[in-house]
C-alpha atoms as a printed R data frame, in Angstrom:
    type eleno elety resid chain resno       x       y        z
1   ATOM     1    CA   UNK     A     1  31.870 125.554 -168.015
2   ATOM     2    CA   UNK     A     2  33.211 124.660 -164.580
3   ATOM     3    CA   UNK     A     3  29.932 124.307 -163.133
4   ATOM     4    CA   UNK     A     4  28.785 122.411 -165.509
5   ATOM     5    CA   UNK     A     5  32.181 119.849 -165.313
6   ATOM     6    CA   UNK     A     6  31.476 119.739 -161.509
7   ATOM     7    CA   UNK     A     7  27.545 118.475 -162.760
8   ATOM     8    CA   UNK     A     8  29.405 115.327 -164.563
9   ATOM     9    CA   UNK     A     9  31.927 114.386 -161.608
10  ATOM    10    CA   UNK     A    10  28.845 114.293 -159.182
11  ATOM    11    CA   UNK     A    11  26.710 112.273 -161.922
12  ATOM    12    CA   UNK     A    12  28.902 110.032 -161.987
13  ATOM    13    CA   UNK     A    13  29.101 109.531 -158.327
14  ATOM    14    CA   UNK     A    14  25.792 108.736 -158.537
15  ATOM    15    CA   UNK     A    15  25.788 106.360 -161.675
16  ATOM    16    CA   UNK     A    16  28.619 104.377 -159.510
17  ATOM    17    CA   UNK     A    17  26.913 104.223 -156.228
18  ATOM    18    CA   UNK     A    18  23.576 103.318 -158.191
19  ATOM    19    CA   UNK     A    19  24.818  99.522 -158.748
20  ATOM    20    CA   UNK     A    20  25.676  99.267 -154.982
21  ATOM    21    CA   UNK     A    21  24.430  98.459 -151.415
22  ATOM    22    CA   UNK     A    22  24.155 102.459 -150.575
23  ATOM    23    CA   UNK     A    23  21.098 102.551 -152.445
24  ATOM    24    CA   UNK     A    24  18.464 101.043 -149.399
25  ATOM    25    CA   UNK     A    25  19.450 104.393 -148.187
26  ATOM    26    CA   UNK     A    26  18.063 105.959 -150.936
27  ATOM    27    CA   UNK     A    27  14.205 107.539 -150.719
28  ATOM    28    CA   UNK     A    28  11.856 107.968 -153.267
29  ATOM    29    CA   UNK     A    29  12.734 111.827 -153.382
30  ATOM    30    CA   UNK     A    30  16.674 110.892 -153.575
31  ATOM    31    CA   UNK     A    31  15.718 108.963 -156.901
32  ATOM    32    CA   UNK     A    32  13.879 111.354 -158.015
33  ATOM    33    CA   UNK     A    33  16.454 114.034 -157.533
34  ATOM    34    CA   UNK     A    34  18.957 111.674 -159.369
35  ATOM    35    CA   UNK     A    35  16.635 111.188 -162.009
36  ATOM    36    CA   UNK     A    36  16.312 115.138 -162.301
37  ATOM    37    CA   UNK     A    37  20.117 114.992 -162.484
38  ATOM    38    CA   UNK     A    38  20.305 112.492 -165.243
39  ATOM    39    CA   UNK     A    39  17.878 114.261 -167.281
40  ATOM    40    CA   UNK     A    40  19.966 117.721 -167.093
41  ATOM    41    CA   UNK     A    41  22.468 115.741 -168.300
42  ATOM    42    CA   UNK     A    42  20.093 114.412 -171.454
43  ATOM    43    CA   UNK     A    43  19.572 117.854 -171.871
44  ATOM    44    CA   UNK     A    44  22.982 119.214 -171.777
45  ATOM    45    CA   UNK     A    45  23.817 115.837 -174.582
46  ATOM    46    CA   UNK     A    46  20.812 117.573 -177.066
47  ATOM    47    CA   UNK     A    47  21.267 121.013 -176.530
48  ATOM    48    CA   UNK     A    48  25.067 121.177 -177.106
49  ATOM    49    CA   UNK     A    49  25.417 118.172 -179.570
50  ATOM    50    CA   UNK     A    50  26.539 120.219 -182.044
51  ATOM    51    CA   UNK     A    51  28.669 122.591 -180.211
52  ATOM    52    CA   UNK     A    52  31.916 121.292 -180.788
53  ATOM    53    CA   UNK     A    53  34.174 123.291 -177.651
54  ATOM    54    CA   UNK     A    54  32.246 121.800 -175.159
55  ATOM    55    CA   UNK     A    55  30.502 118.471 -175.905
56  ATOM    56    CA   UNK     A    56  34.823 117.724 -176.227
57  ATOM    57    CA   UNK     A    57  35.304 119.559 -173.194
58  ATOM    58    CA   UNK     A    58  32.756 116.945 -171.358
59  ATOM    59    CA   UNK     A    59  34.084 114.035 -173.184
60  ATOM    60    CA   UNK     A    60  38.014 114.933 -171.895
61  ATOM    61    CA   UNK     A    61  36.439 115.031 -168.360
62  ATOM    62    CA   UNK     A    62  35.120 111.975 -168.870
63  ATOM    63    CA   UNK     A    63  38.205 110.151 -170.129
64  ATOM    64    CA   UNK     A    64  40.144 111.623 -167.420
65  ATOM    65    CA   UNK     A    65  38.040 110.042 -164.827
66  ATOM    66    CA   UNK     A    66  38.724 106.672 -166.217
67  ATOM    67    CA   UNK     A    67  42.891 107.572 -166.185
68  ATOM    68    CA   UNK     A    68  42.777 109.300 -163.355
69  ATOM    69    CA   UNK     A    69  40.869 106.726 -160.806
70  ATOM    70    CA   UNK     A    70  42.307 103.587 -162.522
71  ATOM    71    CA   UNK     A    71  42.397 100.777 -159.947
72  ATOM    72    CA   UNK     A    72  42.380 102.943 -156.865
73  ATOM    73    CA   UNK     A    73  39.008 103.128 -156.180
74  ATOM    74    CA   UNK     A    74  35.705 102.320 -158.121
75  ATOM    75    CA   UNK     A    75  35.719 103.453 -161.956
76  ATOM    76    CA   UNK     A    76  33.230 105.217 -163.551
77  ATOM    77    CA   UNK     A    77  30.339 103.313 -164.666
78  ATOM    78    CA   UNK     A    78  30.430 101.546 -167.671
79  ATOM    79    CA   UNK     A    79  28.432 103.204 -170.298
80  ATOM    80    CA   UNK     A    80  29.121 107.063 -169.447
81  ATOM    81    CA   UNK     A    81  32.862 106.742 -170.952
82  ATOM    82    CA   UNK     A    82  31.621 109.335 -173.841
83  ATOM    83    CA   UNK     A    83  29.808 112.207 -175.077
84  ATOM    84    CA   UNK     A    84  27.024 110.277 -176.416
85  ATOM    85    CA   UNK     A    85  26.502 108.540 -173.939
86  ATOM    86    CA   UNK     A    86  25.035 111.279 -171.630
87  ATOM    87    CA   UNK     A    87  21.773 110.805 -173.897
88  ATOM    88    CA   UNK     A    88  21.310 107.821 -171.770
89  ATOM    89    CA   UNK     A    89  21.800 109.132 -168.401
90  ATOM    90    CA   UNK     A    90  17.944 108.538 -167.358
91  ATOM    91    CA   UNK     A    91  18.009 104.754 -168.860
92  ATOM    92    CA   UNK     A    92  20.982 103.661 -167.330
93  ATOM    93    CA   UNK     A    93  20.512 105.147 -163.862
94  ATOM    94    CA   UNK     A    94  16.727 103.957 -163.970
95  ATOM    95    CA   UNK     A    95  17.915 100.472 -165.252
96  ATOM    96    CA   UNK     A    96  20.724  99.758 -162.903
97  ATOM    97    CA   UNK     A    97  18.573 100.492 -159.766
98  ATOM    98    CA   UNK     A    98  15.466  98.558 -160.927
99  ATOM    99    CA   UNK     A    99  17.844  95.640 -161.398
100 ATOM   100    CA   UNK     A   100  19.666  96.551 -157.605
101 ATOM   101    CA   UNK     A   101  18.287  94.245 -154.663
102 ATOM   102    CA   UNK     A   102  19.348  97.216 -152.071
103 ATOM   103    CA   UNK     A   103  16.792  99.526 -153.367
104 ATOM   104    CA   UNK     A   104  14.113  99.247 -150.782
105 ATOM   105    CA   UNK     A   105  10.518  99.151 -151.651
106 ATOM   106    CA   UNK     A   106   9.300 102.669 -151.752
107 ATOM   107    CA   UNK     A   107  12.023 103.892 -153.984
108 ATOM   108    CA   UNK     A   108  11.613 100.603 -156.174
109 ATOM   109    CA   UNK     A   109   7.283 101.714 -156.380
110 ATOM   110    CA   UNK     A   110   8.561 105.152 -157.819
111 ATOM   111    CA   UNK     A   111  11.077 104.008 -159.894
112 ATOM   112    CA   UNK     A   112   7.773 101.789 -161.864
113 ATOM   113    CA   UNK     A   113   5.321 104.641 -161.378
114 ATOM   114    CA   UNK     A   114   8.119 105.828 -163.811
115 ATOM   115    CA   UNK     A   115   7.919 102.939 -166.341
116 ATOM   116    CA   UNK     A   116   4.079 102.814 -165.993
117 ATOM   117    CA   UNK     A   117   2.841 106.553 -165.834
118 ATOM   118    CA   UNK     A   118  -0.581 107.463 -165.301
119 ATOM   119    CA   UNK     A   119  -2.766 108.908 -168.465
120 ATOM   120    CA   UNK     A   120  -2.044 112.703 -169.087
121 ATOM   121    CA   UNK     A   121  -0.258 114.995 -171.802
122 ATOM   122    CA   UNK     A   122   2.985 114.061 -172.249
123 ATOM   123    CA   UNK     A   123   5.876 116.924 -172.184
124 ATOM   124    CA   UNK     A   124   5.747 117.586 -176.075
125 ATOM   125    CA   UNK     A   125   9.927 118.810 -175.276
126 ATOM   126    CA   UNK     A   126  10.652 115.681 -173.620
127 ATOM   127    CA   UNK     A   127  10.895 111.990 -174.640
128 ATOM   128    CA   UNK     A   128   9.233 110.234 -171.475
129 ATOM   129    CA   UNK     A   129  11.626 107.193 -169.141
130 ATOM   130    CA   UNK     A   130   9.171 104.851 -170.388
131 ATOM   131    CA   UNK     A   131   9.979 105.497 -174.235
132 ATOM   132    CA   UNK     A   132  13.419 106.001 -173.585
133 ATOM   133    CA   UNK     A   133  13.314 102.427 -172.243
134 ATOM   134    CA   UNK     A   134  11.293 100.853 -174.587
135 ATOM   135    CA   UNK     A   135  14.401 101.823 -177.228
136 ATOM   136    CA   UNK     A   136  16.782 100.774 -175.309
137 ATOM   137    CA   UNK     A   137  14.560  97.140 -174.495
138 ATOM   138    CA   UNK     A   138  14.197  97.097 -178.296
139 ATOM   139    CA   UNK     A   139  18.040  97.281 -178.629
140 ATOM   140    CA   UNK     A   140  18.180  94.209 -176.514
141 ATOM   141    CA   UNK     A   141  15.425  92.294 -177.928
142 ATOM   142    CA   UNK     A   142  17.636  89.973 -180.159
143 ATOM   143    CA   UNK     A   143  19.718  88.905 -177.414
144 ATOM   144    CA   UNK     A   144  16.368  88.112 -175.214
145 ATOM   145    CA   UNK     A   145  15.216  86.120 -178.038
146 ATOM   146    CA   UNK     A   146  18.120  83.954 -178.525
147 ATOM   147    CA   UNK     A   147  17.942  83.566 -174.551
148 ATOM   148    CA   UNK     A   148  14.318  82.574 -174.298
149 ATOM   149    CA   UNK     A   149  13.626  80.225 -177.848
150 ATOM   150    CA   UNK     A   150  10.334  79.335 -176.438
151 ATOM   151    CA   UNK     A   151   9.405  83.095 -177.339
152 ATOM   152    CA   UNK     A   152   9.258  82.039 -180.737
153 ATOM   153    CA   UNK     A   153   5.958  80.684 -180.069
154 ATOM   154    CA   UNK     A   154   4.487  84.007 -178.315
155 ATOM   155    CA   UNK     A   155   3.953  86.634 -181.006
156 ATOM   156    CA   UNK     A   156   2.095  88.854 -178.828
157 ATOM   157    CA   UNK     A   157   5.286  88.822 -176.882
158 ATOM   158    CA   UNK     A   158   7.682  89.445 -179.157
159 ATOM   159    CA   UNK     A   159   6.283  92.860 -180.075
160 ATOM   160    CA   UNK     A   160   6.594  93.891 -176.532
161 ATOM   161    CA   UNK     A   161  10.373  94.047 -175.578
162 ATOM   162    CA   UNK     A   162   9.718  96.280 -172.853
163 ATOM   163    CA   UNK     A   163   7.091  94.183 -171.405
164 ATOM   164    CA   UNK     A   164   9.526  91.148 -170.993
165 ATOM   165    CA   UNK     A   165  12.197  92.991 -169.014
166 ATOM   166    CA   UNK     A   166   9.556  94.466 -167.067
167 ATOM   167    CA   UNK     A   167   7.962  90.905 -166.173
168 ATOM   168    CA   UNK     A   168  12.010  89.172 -165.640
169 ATOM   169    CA   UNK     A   169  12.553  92.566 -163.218
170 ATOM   170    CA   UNK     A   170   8.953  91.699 -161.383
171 ATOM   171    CA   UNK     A   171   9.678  87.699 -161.142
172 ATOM   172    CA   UNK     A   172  13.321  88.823 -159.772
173 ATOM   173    CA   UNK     A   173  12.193  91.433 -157.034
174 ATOM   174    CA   UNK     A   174   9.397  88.598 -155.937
175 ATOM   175    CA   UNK     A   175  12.027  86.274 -155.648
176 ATOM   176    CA   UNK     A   176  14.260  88.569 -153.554
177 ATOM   177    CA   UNK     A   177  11.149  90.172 -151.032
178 ATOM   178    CA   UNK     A   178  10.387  86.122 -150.703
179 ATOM   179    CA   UNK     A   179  13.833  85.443 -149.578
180 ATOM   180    CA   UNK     A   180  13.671  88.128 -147.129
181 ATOM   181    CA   UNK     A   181  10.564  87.851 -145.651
182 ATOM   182    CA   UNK     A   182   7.422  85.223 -145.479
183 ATOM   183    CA   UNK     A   183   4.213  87.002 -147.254
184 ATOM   184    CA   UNK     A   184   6.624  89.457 -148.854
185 ATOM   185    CA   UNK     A   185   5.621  88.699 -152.767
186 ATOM   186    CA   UNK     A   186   1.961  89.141 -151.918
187 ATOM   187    CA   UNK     A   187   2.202  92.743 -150.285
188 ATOM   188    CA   UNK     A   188   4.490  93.479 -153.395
189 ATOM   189    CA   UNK     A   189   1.889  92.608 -155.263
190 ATOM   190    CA   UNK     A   190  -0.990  93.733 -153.893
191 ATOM   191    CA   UNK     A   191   1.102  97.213 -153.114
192 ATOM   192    CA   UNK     A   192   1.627  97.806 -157.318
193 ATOM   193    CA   UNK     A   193  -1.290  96.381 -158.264
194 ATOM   194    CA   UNK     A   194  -3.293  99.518 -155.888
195 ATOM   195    CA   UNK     A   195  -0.465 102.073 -157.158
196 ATOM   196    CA   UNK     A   196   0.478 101.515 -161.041
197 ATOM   197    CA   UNK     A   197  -2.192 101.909 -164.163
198 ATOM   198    CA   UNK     A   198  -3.631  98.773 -163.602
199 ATOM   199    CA   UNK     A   199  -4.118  97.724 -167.083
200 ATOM   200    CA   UNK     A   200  -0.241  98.158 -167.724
201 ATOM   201    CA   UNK     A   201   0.651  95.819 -164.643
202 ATOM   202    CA   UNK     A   202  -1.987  93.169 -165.253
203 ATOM   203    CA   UNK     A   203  -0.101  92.775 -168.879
204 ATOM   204    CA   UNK     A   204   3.296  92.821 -167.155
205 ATOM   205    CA   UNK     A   205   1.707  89.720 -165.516
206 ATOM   206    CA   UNK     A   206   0.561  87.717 -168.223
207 ATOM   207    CA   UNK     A   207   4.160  88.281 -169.330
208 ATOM   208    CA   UNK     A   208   5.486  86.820 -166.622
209 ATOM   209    CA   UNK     A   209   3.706  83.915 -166.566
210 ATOM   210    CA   UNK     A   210   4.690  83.184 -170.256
211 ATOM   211    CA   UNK     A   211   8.025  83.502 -169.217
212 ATOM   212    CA   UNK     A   212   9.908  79.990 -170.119
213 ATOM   213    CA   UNK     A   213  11.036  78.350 -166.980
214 ATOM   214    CA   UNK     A   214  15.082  78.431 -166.179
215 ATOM   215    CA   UNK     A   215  17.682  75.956 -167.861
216 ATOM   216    CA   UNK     A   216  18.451  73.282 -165.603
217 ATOM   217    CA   UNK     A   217  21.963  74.693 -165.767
218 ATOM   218    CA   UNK     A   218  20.467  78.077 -164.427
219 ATOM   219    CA   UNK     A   219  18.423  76.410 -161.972
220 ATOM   220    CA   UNK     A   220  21.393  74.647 -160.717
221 ATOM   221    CA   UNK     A   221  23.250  77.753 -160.583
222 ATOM   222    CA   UNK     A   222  20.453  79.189 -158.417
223 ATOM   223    CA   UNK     A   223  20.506  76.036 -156.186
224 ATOM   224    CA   UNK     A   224  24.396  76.462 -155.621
225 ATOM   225    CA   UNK     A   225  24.460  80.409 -154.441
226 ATOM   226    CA   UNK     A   226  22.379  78.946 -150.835
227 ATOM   227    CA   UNK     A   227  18.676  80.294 -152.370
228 ATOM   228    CA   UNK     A   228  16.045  79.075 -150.164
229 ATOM   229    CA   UNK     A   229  14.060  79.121 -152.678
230 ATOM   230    CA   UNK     A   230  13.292  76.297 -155.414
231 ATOM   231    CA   UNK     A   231  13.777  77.739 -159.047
232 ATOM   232    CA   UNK     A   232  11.005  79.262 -160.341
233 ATOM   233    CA   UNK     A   233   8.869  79.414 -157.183
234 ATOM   234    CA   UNK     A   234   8.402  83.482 -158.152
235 ATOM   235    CA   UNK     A   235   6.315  82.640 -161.015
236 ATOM   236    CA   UNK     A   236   4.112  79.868 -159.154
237 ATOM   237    CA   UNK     A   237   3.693  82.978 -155.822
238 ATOM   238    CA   UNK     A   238   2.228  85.230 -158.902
239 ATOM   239    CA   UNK     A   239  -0.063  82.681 -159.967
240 ATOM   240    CA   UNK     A   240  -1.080  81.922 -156.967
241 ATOM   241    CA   UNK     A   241  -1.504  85.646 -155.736
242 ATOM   242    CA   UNK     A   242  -3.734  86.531 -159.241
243 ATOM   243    CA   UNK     A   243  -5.893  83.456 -158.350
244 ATOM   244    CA   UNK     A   244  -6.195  84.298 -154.641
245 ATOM   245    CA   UNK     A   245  -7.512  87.678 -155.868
246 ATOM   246    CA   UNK     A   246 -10.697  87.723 -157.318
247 ATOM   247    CA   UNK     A   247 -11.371  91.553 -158.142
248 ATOM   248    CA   UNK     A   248  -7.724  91.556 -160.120
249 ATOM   249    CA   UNK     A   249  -8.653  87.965 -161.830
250 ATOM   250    CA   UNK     A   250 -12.075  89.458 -163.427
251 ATOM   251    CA   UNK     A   251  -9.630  92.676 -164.480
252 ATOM   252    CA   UNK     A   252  -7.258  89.859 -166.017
253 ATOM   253    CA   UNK     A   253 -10.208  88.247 -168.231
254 ATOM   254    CA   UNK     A   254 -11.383  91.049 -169.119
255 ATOM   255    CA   UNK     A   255  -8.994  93.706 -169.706
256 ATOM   256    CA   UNK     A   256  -6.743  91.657 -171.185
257 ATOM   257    CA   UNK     A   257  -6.593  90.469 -175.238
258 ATOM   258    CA   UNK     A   258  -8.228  87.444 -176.325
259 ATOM   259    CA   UNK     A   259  -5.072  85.903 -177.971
260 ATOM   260    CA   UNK     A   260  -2.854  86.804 -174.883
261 ATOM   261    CA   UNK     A   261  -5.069  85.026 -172.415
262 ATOM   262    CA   UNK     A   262  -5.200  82.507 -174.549
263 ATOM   263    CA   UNK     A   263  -1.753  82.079 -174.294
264 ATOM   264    CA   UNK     A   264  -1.440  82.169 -170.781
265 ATOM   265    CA   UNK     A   265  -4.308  79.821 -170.045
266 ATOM   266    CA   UNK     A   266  -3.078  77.451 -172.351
267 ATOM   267    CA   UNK     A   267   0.430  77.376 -170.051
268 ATOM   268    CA   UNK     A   268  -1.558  77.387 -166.510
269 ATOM   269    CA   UNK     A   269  -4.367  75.178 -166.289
270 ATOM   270    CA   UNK     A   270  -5.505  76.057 -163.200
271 ATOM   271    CA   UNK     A   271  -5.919  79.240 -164.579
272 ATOM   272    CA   UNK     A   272  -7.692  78.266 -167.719
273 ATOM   273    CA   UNK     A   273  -9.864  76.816 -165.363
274 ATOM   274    CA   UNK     A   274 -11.064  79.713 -163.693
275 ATOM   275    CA   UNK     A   275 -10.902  82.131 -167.047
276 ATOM   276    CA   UNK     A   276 -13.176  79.308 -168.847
277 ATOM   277    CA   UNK     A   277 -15.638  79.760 -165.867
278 ATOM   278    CA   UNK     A   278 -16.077  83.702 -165.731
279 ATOM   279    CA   UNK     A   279 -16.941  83.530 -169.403
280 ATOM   280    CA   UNK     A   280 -19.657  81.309 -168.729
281 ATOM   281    CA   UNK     A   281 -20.656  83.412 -166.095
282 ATOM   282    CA   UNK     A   282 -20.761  86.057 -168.115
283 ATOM   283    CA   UNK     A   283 -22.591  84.150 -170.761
284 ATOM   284    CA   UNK     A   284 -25.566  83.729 -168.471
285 ATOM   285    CA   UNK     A   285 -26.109  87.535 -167.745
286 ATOM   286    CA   UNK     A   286 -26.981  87.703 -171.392
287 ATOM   287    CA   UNK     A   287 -30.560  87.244 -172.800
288 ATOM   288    CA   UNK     A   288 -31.850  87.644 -176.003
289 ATOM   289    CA   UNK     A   289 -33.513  90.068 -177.764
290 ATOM   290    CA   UNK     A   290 -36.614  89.061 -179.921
291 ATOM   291    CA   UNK     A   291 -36.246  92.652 -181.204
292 ATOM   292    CA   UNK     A   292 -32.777  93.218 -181.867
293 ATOM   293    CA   UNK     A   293 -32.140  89.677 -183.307
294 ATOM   294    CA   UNK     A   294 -28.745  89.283 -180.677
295 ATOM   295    CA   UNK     A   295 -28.019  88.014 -177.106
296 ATOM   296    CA   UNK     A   296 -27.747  91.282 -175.497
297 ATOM   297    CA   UNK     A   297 -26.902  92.366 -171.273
298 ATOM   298    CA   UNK     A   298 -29.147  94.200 -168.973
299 ATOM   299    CA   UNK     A   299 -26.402  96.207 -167.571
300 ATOM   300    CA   UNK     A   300 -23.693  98.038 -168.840
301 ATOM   301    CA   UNK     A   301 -20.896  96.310 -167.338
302 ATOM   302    CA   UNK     A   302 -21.990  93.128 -169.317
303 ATOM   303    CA   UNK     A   303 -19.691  91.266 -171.654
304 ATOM   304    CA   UNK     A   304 -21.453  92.082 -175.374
305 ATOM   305    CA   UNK     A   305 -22.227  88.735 -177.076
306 ATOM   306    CA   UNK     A   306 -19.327  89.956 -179.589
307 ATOM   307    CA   UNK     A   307 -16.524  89.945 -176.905
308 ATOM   308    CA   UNK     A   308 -18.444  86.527 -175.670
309 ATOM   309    CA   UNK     A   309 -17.420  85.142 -178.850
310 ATOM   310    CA   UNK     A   310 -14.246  86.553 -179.453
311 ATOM   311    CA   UNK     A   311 -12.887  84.944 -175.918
312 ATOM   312    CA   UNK     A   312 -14.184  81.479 -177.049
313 ATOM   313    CA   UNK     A   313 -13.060  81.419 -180.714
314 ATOM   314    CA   UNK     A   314  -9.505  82.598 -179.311
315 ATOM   315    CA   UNK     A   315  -9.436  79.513 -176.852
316 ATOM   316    CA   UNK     A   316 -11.182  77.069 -179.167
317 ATOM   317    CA   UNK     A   317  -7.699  77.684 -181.820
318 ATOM   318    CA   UNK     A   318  -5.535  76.393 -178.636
319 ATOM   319    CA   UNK     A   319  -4.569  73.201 -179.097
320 ATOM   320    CA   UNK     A   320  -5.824  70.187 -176.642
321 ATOM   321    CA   UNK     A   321  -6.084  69.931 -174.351
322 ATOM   322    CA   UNK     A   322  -7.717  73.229 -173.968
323 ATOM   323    CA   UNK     A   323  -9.510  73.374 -176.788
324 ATOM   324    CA   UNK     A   324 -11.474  70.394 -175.650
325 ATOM   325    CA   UNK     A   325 -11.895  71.496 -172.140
326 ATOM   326    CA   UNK     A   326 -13.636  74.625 -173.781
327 ATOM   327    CA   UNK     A   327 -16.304  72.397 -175.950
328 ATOM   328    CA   UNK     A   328 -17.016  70.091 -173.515
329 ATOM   329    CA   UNK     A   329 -17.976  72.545 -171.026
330 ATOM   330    CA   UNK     A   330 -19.800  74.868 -174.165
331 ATOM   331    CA   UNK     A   331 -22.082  71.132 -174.454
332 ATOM   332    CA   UNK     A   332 -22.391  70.281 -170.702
333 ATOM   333    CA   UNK     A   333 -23.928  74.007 -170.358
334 ATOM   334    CA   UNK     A   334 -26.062  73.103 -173.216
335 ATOM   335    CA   UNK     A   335 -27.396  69.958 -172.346
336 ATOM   336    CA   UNK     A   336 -28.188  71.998 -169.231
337 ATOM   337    CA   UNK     A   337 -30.024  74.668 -170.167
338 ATOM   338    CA   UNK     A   338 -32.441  72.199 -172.199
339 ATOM   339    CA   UNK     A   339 -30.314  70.826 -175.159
340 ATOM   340    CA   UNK     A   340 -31.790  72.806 -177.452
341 ATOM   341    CA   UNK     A   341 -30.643  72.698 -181.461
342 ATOM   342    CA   UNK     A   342 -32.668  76.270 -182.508
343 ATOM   343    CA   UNK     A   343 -30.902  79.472 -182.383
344 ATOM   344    CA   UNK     A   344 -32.138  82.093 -180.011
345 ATOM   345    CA   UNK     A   345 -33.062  80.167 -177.394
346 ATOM   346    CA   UNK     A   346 -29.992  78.821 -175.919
347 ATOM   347    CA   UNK     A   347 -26.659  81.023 -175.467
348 ATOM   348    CA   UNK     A   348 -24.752  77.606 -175.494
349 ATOM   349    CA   UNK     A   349 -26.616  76.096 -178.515
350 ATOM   350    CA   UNK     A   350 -25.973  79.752 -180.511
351 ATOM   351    CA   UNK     A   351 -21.777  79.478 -179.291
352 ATOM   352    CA   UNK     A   352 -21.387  76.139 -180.259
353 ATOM   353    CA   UNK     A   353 -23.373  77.195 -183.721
354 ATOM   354    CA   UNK     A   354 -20.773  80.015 -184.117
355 ATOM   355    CA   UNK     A   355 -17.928  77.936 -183.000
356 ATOM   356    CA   UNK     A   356 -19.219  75.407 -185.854
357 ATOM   357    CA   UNK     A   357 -19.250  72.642 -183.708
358 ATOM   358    CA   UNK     A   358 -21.323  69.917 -185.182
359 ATOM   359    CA   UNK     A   359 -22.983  69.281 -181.201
């Protein structure tokens, strides 16, 4: 039992230390020992849940701490005043150092290699950090939603708790490398876009830049703690990065849902801009086929005329001034490729057909 006491007081050491400046001394293997340490701990919570002598035992240690340290010297951290909550141990440690400015940059890359693992068989014993966290965002999902109204108009969002708090933790650590360094962001950036499941981060993106912008009163707020930075400049270094990129823009177009880029092209035109013009790109790689009846692509890596059409119906339900943008450049590639009005012989003419425009 001792040993196992002795576990705790060190735990919570480490659960104390994890919301200060002494973690930028912290390595990737130091987090992930404390990591292994706060998942003991989950495991001592479920395997002696139900063993009444000790799960009290741990919770008196606990509530000692908290009498015994008082105001000489920093408490224990808030959250780990209980029995229960050493179920949490992983979450809260994980949490509290993503959300830590002193964490430097290769512990911070581990710490989301963690929330965005790579594909493989998960431990069927184990509940994985990023699940964990997802209940825990899900928990906290009401309060986001009453913070950010505009989120009533993002469904796709909405069903993605997680997602949010990982975009507000990106658009936070952008603005902190850009305060600390010129051309920080875009290493960050290019750094997790070359080490996390890339399909995971380029969604965690498109979050971000539906993010609402700050309240004035926030902004102000901002303005008054001496940040060099104007409010909200994070979100335009992201845009500007994803543009500047043109191997992780195609990945955004494509990977991406129809109805989510949607969304985000309808709140960055400059963005809608390029989108709009990789799927007319991709429109003229298809031909059609007398034999099959369908526009069809020569290579494998072509967009199918049913993802084509998918993309354009999506954008074509925004409301204008997208929506326009998107016929008007369906009928300028029309009139271009010969105006014609009979199916089959004009990609354009057959969208606009489908779209039921009456051009």
């Amino acid at each position: 039992m001792e040993p196992l006491l002795q576990h705790l007081d060190r735990f919570s050491e480490v659960l104390a230390v994890s919301r200060t400046t002494h973690v930028s001394t912290w390595d990737p293997v130091t987090v992930r020992r404390a990591l292994q340490w706060a998942r003991y701990l989950c495991h001592i919570h479920k395997r002696f849940g139900r063993h009444a002598r000790i799960s009290k035992a741990l919770e008196r240690r606990l509530q000692s701490q908290w009498k015994q340290q008082g105001d000489s010297g920093p408490a224990p951290a808030p959250g780990l005043a209980n029995f229960q909550a050493l179920g949490l141990c992983d979450q809260l440690l994980s949490l509290r150092l993503l959300a830590n400015p002193a964490l430097g940059d290769a512990s911070f890359h581990y710490l989301l290699q963690q929330l965005f693992p790579r594909p493989g068989v998960p431990d069927a014993e184990e509940e994985s950090l990023q699940g964990s966290l997802a209940r825990l965002a899900r928990r906290q999902a009401a309060i986001h939603m009453l913070r950010f109204n505009a989120y009533g108009e993002n469904p796709v969002l909405q069903e993605d708790s997680l997602m949010k708090t990982q975009a507000e933790l990106l658009l936070r650590r952008l603005q902190e490398v850009g305060e600390a360094e010129g051309g920080g962001p875009g290493r960050l950036l290019s750094s997790l876009w070359e080490r996390s499941p890339q399909n995971n981060f380029l969604k965690v993106v498109a979050a971000a830049l539906l993010l609402p912008p700050s309240s004035p009163r926030h902004q102000e707020e901002e303005l008054e703690l001496g940040s060099p930075r104007t409010p909200g400049e994070e979100g335009q270094e992201l845009l500007r990065w994803l543009l500047g990129k043109s191997d992780v823009m195609v990945a955004f177009c494509r990977s991406l849902p129809a109805g989510l880029l949607t969304l985000v092209a309808g709140r960055h035109p400059e963005l809608s801009r390029v989108y709009l013009g990789l799927l007319i790109d991709w429109g003229r790689q298809l031909h059609y086929s007398l034999q099959k009846g369908l526009w069809i692509g020569t290579e494998s890596q072509d967009v199918p005329w049913e993802e084509l059409l998918s993309r354009f119906q999506s954008l074509c339900q925004a409301p204008p001034p997208l929506k326009d943008e998107v016929f008007t450049a369906l009928k300028s590639c029309k009139a271009q490729d010969g105006d014609f009005e009979v199916p089959g012989l004009s990609i354009w003419t057959d969208l606009l057909l489908s779209l039921g425009s009456s051009a």
